[in-house]
py3Dmol code that shows the C-alpha trace and the ligand (Angstrom):
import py3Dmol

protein = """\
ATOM      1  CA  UNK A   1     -33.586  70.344  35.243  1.00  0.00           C
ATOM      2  CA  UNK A   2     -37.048  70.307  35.681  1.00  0.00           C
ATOM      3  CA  UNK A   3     -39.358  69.734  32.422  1.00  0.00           C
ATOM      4  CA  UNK A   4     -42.148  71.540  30.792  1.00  0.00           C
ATOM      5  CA  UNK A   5     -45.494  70.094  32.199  1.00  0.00           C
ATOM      6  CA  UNK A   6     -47.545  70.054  28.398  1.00  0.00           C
ATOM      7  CA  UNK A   7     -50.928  71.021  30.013  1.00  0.00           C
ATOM      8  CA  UNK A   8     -53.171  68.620  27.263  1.00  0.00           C
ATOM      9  CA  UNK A   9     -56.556  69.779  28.893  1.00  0.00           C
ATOM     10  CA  UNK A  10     -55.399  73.850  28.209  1.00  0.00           C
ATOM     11  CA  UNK A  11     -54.594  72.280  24.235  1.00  0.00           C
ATOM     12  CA  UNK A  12     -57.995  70.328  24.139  1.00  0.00           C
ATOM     13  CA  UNK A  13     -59.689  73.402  25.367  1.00  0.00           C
ATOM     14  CA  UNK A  14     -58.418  75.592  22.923  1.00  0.00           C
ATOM     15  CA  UNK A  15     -59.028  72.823  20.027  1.00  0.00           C
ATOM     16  CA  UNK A  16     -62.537  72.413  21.038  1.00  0.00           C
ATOM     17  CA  UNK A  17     -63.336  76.067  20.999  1.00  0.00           C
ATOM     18  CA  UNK A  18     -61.642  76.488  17.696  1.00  0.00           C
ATOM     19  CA  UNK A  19     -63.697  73.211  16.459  1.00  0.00           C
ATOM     20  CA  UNK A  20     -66.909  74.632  17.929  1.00  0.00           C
ATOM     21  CA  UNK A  21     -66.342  78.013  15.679  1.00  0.00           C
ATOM     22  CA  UNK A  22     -65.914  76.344  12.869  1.00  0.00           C
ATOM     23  CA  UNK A  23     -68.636  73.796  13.431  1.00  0.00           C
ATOM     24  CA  UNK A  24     -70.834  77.138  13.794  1.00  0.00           C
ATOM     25  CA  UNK A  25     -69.832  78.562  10.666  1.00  0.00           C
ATOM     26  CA  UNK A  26     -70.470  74.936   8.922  1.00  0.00           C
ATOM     27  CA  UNK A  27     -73.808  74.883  10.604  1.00  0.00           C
ATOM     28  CA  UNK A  28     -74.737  78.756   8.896  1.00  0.00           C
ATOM     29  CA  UNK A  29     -73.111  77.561   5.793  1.00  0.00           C
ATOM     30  CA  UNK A  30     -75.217  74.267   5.342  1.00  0.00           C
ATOM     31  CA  UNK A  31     -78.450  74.627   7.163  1.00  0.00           C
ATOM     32  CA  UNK A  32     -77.046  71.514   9.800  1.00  0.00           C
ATOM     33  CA  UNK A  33     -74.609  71.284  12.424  1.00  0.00           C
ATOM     34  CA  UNK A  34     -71.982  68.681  11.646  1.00  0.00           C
ATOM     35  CA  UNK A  35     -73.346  64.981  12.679  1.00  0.00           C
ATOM     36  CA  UNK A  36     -71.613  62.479  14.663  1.00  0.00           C
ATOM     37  CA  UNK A  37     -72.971  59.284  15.752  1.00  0.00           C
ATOM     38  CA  UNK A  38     -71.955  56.975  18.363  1.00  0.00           C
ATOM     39  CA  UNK A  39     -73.046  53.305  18.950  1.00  0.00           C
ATOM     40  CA  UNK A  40     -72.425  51.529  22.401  1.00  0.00           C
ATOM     41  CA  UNK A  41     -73.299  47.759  22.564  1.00  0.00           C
ATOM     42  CA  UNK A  42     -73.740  46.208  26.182  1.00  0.00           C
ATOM     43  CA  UNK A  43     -72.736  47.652  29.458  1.00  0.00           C
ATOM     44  CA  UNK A  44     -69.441  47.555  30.221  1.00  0.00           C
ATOM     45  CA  UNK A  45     -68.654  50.548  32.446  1.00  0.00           C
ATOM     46  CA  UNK A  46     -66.060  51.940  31.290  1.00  0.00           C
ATOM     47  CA  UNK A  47     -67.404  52.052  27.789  1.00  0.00           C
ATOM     48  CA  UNK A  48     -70.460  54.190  28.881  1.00  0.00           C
ATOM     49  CA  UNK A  49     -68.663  57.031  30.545  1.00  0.00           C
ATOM     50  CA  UNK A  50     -66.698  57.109  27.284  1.00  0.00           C
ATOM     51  CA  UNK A  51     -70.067  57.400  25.308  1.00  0.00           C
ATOM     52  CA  UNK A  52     -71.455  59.689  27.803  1.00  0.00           C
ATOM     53  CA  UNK A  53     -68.448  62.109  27.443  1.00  0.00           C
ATOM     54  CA  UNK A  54     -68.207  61.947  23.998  1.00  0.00           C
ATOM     55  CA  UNK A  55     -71.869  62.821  23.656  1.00  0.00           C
ATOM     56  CA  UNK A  56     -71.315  65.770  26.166  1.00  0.00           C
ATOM     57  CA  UNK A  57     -68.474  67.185  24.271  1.00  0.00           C
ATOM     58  CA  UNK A  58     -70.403  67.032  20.939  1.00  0.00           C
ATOM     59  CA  UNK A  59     -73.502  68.859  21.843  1.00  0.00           C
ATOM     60  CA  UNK A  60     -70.753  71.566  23.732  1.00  0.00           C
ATOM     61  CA  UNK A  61     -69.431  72.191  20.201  1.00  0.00           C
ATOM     62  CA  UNK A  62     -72.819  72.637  18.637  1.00  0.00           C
ATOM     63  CA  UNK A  63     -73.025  69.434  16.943  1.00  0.00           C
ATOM     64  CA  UNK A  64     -75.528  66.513  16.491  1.00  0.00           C
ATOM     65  CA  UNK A  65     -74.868  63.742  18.809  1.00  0.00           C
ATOM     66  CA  UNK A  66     -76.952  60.732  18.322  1.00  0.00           C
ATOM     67  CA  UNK A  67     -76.564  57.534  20.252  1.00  0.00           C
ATOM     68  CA  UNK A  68     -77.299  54.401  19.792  1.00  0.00           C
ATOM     69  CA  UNK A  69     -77.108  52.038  22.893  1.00  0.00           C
ATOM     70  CA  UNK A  70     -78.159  48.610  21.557  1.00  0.00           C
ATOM     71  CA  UNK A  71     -78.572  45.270  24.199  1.00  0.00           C
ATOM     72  CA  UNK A  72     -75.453  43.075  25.001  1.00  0.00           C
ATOM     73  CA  UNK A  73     -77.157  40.277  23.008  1.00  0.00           C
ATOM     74  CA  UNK A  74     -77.363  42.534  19.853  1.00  0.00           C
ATOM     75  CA  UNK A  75     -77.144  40.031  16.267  1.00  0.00           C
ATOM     76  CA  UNK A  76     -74.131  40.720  13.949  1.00  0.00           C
ATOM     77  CA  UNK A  77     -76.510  41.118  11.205  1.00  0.00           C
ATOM     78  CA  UNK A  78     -78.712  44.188  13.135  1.00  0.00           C
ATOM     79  CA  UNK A  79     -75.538  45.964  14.015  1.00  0.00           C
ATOM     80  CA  UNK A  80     -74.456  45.942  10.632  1.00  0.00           C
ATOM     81  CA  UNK A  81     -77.685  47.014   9.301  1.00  0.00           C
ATOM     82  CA  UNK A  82     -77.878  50.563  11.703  1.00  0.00           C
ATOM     83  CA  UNK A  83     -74.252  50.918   9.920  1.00  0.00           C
ATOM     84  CA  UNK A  84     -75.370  50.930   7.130  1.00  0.00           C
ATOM     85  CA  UNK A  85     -77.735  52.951   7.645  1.00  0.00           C
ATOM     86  CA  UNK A  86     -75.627  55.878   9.465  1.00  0.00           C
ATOM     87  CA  UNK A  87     -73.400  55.396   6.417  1.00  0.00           C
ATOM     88  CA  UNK A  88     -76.612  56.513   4.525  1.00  0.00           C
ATOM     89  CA  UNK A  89     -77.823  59.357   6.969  1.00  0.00           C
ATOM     90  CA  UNK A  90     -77.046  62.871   5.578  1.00  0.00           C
ATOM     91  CA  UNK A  91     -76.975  64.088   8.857  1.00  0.00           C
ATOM     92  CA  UNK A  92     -73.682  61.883  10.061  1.00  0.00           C
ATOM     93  CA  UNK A  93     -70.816  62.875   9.082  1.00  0.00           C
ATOM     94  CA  UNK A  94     -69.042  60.976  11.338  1.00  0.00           C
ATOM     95  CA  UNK A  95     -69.907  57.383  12.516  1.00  0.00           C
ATOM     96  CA  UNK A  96     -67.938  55.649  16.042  1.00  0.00           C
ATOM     97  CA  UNK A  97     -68.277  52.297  16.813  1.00  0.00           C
ATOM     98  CA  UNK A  98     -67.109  51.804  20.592  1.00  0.00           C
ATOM     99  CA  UNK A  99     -64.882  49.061  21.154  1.00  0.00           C
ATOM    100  CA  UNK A 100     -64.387  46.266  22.718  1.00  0.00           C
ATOM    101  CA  UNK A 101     -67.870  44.933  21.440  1.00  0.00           C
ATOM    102  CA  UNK A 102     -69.198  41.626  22.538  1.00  0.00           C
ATOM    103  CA  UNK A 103     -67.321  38.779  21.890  1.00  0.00           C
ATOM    104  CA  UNK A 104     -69.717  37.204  19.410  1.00  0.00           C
ATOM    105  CA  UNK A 105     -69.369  40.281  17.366  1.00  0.00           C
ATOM    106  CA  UNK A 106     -66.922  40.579  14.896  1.00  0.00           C
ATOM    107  CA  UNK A 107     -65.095  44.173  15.467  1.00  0.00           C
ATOM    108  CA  UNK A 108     -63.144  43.573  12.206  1.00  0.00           C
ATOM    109  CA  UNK A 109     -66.096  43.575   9.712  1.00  0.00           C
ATOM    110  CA  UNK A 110     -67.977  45.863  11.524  1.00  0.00           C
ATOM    111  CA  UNK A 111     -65.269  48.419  11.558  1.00  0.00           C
ATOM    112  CA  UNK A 112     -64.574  47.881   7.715  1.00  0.00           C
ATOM    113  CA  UNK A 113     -68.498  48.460   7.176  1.00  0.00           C
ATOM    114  CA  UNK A 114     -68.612  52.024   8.404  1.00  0.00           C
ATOM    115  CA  UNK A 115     -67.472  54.512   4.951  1.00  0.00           C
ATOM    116  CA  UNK A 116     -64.538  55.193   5.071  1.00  0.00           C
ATOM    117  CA  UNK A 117     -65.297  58.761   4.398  1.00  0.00           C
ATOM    118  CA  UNK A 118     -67.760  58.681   7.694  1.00  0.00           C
ATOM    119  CA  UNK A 119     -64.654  56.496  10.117  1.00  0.00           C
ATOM    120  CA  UNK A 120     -63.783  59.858  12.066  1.00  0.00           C
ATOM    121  CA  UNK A 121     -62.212  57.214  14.454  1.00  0.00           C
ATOM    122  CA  UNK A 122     -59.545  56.707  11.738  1.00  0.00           C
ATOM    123  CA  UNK A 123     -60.104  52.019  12.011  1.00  0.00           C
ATOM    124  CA  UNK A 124     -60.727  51.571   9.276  1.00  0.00           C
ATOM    125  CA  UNK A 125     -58.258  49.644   6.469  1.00  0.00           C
ATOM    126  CA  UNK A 126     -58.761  52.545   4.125  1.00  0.00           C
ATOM    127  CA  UNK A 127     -57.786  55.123   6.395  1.00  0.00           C
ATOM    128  CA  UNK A 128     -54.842  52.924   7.602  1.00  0.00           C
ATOM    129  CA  UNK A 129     -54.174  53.057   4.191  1.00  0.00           C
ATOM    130  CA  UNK A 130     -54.147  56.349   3.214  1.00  0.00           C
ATOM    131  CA  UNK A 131     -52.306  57.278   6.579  1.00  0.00           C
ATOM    132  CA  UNK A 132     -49.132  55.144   5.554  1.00  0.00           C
ATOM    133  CA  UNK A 133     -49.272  56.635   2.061  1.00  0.00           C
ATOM    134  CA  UNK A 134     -50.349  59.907   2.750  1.00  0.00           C
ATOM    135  CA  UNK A 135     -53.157  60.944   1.334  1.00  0.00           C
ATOM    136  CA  UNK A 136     -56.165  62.680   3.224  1.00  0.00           C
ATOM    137  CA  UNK A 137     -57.700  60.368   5.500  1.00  0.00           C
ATOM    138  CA  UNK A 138     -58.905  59.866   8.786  1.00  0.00           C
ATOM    139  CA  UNK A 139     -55.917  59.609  11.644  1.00  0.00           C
ATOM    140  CA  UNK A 140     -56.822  57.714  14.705  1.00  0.00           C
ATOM    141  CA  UNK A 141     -57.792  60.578  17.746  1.00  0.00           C
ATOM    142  CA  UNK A 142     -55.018  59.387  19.812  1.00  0.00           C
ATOM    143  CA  UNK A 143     -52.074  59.667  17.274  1.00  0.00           C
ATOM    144  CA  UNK A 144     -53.404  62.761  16.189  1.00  0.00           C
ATOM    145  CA  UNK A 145     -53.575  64.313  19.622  1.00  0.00           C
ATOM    146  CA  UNK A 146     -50.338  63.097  21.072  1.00  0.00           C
ATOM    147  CA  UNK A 147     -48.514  64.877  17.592  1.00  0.00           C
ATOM    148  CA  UNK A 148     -50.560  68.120  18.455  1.00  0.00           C
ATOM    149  CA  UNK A 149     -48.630  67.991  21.991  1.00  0.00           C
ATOM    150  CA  UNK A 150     -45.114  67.416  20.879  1.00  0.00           C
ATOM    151  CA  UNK A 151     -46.004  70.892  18.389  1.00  0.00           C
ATOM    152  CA  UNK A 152     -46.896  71.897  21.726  1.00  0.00           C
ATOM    153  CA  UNK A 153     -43.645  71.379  23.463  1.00  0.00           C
ATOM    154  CA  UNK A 154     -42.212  73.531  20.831  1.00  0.00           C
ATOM    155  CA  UNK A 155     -39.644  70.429  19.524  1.00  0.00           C
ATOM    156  CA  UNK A 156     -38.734  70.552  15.486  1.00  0.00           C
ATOM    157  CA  UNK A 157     -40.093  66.951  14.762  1.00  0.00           C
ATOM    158  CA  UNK A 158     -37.749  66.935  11.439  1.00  0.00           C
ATOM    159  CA  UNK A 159     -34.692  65.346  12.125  1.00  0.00           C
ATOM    160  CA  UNK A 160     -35.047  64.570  14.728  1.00  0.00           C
ATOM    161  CA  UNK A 161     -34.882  61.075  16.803  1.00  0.00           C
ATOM    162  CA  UNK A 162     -38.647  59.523  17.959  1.00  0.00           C
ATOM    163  CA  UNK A 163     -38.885  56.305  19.637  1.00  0.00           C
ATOM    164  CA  UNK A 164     -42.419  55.168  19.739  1.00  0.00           C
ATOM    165  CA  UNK A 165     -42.692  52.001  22.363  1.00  0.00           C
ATOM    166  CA  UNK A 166     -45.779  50.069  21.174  1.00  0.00           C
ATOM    167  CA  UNK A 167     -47.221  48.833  17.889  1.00  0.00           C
ATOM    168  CA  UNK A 168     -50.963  48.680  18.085  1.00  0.00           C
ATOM    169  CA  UNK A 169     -53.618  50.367  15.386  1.00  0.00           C
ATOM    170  CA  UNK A 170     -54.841  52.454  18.126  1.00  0.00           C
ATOM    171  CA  UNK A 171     -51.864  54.541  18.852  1.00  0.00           C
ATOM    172  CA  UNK A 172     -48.396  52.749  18.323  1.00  0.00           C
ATOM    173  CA  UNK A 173     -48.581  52.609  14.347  1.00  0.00           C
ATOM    174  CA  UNK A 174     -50.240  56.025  13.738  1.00  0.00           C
ATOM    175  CA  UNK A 175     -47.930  58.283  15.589  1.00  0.00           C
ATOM    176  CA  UNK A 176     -44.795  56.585  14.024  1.00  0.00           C
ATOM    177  CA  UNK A 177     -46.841  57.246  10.274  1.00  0.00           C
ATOM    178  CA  UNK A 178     -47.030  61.132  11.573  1.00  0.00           C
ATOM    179  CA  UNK A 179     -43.671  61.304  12.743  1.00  0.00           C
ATOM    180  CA  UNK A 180     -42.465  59.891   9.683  1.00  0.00           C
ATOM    181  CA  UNK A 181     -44.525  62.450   7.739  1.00  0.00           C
ATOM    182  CA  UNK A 182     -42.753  64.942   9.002  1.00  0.00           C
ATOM    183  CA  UNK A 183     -39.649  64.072   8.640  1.00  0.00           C
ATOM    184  CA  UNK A 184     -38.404  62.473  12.236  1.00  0.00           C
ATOM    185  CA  UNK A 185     -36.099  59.418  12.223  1.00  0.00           C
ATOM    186  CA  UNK A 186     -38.937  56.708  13.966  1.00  0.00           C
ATOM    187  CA  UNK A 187     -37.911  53.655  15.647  1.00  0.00           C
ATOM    188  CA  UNK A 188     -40.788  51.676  16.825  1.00  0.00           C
ATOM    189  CA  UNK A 189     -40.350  49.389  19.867  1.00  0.00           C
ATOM    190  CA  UNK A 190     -42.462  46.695  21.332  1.00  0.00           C
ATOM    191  CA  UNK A 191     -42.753  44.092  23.329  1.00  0.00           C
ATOM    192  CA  UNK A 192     -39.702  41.880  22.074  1.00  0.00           C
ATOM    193  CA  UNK A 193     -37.046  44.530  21.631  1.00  0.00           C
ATOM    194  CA  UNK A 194     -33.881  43.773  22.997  1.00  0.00           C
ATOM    195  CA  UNK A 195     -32.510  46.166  25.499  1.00  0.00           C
ATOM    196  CA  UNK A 196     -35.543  48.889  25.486  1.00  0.00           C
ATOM    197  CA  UNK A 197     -33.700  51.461  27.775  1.00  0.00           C
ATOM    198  CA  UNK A 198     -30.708  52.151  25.309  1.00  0.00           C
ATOM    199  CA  UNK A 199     -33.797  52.432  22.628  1.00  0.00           C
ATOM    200  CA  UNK A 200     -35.079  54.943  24.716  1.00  0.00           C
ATOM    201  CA  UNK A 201     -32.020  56.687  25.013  1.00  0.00           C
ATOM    202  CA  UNK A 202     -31.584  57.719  21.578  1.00  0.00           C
ATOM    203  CA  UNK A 203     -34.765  59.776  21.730  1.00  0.00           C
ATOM    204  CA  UNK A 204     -35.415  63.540  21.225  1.00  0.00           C
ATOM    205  CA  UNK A 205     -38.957  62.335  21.263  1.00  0.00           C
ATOM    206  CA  UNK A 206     -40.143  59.188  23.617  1.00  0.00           C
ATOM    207  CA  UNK A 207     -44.223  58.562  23.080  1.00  0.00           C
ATOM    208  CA  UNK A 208     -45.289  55.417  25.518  1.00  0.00           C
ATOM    209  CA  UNK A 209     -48.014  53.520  23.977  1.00  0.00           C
ATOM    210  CA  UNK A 210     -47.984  50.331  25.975  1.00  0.00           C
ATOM    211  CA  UNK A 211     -50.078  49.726  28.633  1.00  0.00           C
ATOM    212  CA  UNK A 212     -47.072  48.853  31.917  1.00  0.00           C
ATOM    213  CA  UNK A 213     -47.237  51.308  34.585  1.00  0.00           C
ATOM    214  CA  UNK A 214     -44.358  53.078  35.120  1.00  0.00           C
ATOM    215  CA  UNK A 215     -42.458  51.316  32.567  1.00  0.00           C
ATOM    216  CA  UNK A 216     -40.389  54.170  31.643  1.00  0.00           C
ATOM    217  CA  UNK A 217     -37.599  54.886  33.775  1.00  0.00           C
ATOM    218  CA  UNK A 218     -36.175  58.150  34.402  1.00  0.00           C
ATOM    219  CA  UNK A 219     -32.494  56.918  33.391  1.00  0.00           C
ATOM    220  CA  UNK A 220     -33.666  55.609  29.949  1.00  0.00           C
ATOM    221  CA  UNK A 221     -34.993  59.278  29.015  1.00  0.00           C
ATOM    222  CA  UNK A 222     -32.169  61.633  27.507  1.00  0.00           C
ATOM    223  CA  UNK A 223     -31.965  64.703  29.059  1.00  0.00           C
ATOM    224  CA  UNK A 224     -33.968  67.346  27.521  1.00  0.00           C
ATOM    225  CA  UNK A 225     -36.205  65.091  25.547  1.00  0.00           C
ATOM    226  CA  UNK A 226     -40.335  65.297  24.684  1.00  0.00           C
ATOM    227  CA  UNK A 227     -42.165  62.764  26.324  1.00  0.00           C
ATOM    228  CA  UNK A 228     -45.633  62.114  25.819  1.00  0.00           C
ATOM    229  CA  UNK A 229     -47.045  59.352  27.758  1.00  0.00           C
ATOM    230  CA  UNK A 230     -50.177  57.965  26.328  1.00  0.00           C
ATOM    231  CA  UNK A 231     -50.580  54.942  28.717  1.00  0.00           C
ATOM    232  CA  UNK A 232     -53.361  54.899  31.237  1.00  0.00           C
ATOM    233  CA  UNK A 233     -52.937  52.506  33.941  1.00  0.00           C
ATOM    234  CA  UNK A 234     -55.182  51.926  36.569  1.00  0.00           C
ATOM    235  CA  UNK A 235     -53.436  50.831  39.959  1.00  0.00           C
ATOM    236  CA  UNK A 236     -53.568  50.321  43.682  1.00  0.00           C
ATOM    237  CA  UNK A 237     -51.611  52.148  45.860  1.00  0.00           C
ATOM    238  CA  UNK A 238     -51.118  53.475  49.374  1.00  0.00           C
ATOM    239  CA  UNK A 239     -54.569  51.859  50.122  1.00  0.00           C
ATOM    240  CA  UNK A 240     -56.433  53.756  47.323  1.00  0.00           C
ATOM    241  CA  UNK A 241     -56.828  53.351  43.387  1.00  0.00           C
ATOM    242  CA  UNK A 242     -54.629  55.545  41.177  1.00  0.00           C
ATOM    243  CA  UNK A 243     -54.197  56.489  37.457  1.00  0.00           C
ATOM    244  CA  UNK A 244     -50.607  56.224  36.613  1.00  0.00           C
ATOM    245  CA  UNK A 245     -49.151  56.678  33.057  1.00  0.00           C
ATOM    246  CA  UNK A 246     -46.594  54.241  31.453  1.00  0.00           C
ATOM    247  CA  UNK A 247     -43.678  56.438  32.623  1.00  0.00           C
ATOM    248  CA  UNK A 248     -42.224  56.943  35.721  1.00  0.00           C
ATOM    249  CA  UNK A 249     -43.403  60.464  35.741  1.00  0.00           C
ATOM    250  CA  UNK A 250     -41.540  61.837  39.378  1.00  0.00           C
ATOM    251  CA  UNK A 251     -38.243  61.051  38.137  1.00  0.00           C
ATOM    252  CA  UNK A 252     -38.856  61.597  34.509  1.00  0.00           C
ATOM    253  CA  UNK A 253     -39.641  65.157  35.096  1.00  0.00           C
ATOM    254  CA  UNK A 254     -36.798  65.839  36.328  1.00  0.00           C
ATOM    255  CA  UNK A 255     -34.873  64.574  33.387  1.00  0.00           C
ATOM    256  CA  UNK A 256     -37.532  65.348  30.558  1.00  0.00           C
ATOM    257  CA  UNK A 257     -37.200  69.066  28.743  1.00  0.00           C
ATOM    258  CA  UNK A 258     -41.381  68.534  28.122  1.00  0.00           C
ATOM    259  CA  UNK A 259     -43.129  65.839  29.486  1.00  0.00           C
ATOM    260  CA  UNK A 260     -47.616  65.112  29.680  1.00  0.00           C
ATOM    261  CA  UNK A 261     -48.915  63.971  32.988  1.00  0.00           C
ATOM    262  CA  UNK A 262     -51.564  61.228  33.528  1.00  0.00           C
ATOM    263  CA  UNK A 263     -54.446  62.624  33.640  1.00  0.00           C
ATOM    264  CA  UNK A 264     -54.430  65.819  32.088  1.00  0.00           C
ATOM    265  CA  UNK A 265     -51.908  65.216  29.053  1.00  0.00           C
ATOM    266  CA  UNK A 266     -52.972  62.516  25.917  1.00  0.00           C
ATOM    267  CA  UNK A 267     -56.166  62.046  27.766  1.00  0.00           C
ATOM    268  CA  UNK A 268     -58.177  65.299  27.273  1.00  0.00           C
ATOM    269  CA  UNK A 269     -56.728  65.728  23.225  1.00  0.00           C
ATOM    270  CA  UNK A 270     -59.055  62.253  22.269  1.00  0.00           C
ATOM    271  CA  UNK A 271     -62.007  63.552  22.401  1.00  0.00           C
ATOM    272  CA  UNK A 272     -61.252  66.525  21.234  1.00  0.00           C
ATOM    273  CA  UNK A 273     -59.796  65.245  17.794  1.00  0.00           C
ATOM    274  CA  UNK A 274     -62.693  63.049  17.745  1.00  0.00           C
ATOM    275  CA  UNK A 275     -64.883  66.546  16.965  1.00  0.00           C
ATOM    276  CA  UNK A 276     -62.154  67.921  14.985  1.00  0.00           C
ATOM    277  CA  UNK A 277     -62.231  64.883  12.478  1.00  0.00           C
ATOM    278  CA  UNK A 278     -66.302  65.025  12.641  1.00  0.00           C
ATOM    279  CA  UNK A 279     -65.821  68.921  11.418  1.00  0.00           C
ATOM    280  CA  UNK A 280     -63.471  67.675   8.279  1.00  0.00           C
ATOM    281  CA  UNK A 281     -65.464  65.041   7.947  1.00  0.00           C
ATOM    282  CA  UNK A 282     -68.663  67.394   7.887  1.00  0.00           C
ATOM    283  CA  UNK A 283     -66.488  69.839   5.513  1.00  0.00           C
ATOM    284  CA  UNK A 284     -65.106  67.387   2.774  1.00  0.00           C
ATOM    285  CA  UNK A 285     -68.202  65.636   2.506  1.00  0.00           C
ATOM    286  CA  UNK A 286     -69.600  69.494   1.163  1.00  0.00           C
ATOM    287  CA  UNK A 287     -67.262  69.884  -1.192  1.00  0.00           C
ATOM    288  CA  UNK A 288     -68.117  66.764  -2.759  1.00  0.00           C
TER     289      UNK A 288
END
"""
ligand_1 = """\
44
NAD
P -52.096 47.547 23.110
O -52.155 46.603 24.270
O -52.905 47.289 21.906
O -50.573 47.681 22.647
C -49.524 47.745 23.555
C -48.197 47.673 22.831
O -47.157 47.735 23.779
C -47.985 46.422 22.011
O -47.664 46.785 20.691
C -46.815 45.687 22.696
O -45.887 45.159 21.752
C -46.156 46.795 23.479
N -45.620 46.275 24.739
C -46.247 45.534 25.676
N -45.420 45.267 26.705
C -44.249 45.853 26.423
C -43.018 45.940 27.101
N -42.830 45.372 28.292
N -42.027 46.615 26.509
C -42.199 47.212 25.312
N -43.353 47.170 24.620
C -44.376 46.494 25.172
O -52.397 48.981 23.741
P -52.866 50.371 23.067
O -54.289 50.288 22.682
O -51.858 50.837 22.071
O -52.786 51.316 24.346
C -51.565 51.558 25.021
C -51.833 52.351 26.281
O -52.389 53.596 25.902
C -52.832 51.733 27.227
O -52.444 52.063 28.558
C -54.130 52.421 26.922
O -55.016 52.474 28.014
C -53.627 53.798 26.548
N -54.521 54.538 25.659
C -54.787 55.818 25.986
C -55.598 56.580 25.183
C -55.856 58.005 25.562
O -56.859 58.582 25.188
N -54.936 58.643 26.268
C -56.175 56.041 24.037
C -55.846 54.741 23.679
C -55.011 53.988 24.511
"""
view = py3Dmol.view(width=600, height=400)
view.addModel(protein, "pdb")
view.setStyle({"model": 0}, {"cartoon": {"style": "trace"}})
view.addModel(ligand_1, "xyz")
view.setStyle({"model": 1}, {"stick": {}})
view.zoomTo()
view.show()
């Protein structure tokens, strides 16, 4: 058997056009486009091309970007202050502070600064909140995304068995929430869970969260099952530098009935949800 290769960029490329209508009809509707801002502090690489492409992808949907890139050496007290202020700009309706920040930051009270009602990123306590009790919140982009593929793959999600490996705020605890929302019996494993591969086993629906390249073996997958593999692992390999996902994906597609590769699966559907939760954002905040 040979699985179903979910194509996430064909899925982000259909959200985003679908976002950018809407965002269009928005923008007719209430004289602005929806409004998403973005602050970067410092200069760590990888943190700028993820600015950078957000940015890009906003303006491509008709939206405002606005960016804020603020020195490594940035005070607690004037980051605050510029969130506070986004919280009080009209024109944002959605406000992303990108992480890691500096170490003599505090991420924790920054994040729980931005409104709640503005945290399109989906950090915040509140929305953590209102995910595990389920009311109308923001969902982190990741979670959201990697539920939009398994729809994809065409599985029923009720009833059925989802194993989740990892627990972070990012990804891990989010997708088990949405797979619990609808219905699927979650298991969530991590780092100290005895005998992972029979875990594994039991799964109609595997999502790798973790962070270990390659962790997933092809034997631990049951045949026929979804698996979305959110891990992005940068390696070394045959002399040149590779991005591998946290399953063995070679083997694993063989086994697999649907399975996303890395790059080209979780990755593209981030962003993407990232506008998508700026448009809500944009459209409950007009019905208030
Ligand atoms: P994290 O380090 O915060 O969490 C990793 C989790 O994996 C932990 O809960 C830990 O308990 C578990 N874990 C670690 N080692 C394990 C092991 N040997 N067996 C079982 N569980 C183990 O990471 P994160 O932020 O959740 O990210 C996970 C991966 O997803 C990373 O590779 C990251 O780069 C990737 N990621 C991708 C996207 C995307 O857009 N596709 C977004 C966010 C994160």
């Amino acid at each position: 058997m040979t699985a179903r290769i979910i194509d996430g960029k064909a899925v982000a490329d259909r959200l985003n056009a679908d976002t950018a209508a809407k965002a269009a009809v928005y923008a007719k509707a209430h004289g602005r486009p929806p409004g998403l801002a973005v602050v970067l502090v410092g200069e760590d690489p990888a943190s700028q091309v993820y600015v950078r492409n957000k940015g890009k992808s906003t303006i491509a949907a008709g939206m405002l970007s606005i960016e804020h890139k603020l020195p490594a050496d940035t005070s607690q007290d004037e980051l605050l202050r510029l969130v506070r202020a986004l919280n009080e700009d009209a024109r944002i309706d959605g406000i992303l502070v990108q992480l890691p920040l500096p170490k003599h930051l505090d991420a924790d009270l920054i994040i729980d600064t931005i409104d709640p009602d503005k945290d399109v990123d989906g950090f915040h306590v509140v929305n953590a909140g209102r995910l595990v009790v389920g009311f109308d919140g923001f969902v982190p982009c990741t979670a959201l995304g990697s539920m939009m593929l398994i729809d994809e793959a065409g599985v029923k999600v009720e009833g059925a068995e989802a194993v989740v490996i990892g627990r972070s705020n990012l990804v891990g605890k989010p997708v088990s929430q949405l797979l619990l929302r609808r219905n699927a019996t979650v298991t969530m494993a991590h780092s100290r869970t005895k005998d992972l591969a029979a875990v594994c086993r039991r799964a109609d629906i595997l999502i790798a969260a973790v962070g270990r390249p390659r962790l997933v073996q092809p034997d631990w997958i049951k045949p026929g099952a979804v698996v979305i593999d959110v891990g992005i692992n940068r390696i070394e390999e045959g002399g040149r530098n590779r991005l591998v996902g946290d399953v063995a994906y070679d083997g694993a597609a063989q086994v697999a009935g649907a399975i996303t590769p890395v790059p080209g699966g979780v990755g593209p559907m981030t962003i993407a949800c990232l506008l998508k939760n700026t448009l809500t954002s944009a459209e409950r905040r007009a019905k208030r």
